[in-house]
N, C-alpha and C positions, 0 to 999 in steps of 0.2 A: 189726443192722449187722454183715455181716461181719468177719472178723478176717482179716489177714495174717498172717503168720512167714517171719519172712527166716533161715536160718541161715548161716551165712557160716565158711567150715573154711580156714584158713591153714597151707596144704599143704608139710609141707619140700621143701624147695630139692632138685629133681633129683628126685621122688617123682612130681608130676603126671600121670607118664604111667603108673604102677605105679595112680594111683588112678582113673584115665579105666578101665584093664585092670579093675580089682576091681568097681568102678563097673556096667558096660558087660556084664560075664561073672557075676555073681554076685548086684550088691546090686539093680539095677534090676528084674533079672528074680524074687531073692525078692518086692523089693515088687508088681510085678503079680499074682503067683500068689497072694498073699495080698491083692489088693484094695488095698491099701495106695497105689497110684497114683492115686486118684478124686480126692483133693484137694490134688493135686499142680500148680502152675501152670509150673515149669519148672524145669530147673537152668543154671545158668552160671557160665562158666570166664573171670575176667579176663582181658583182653588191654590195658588200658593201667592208669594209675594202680597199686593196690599187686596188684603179681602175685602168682602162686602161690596165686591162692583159688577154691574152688570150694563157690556159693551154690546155694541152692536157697529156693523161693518155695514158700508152700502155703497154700492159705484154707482158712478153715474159718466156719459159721455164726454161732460163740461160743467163747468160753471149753470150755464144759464139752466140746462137740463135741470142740476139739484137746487137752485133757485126754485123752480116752477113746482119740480116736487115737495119741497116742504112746504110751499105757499098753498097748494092741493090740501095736503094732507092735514096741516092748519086750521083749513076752512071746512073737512068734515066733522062735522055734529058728532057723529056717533065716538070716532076716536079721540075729538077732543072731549068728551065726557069722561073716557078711560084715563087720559090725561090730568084730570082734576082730580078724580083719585088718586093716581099714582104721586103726584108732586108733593103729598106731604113722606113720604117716606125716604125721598130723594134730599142728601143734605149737598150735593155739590153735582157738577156738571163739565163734564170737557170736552170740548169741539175739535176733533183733529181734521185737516185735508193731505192726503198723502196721494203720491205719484207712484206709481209701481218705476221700479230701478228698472233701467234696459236690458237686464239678462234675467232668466230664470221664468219661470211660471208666472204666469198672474192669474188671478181666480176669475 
């Protein structure tokens, strides 16, 4: 069964748009050059309830599967550079794993 990860990044206040620029110019485009994109299901920017966050969704087959890929992705230079900048604008961080339910669509 599939695994989800939601991470979910609570952006200071007034920063959003410096992370949409880093995001957009730097970290998106490391992750395609390094394959990093393939188990990626999307990112999203609240726009009601608690503002200022910016999610991202990613499956993976298993556990070990999204072990390996953070541990990858981790270890590339170029998007942990994107990274260094990005971490001051970030004031908080959540890690979700979620199951898709046995009825309905899964992405």
């Amino acid at each position: 069964m599939a695994i989800y990860e939601k991470r979910t990044y609570d952006i200071r206040v007034g920063q959003m748009a410096q992370v949409i620029e880093l995001y957009r110019d730097r970290g998106y485009p490391a992750m395609e050059a390094g394959g990093f994109d393939q188990n990626l299901v999307g990112y999203f920017i609240s726009d009601t309830g608690t503002l200022h966050q910016l999610m991202h969704l990613w499956r993976f087959e298993d556990d070990t599967e999204r072990r390996g890929f953070w541990k990858r992705l981790f270890a590339d230079e170029v998007f942990m550079g994107f990274a260094a900048e990005l971490r001051p604008n970030i004031a908080a961080q959540e890690v979700q794993l979620l199951q898709n339910a046995p009825w309905g669509p899964t992405p």
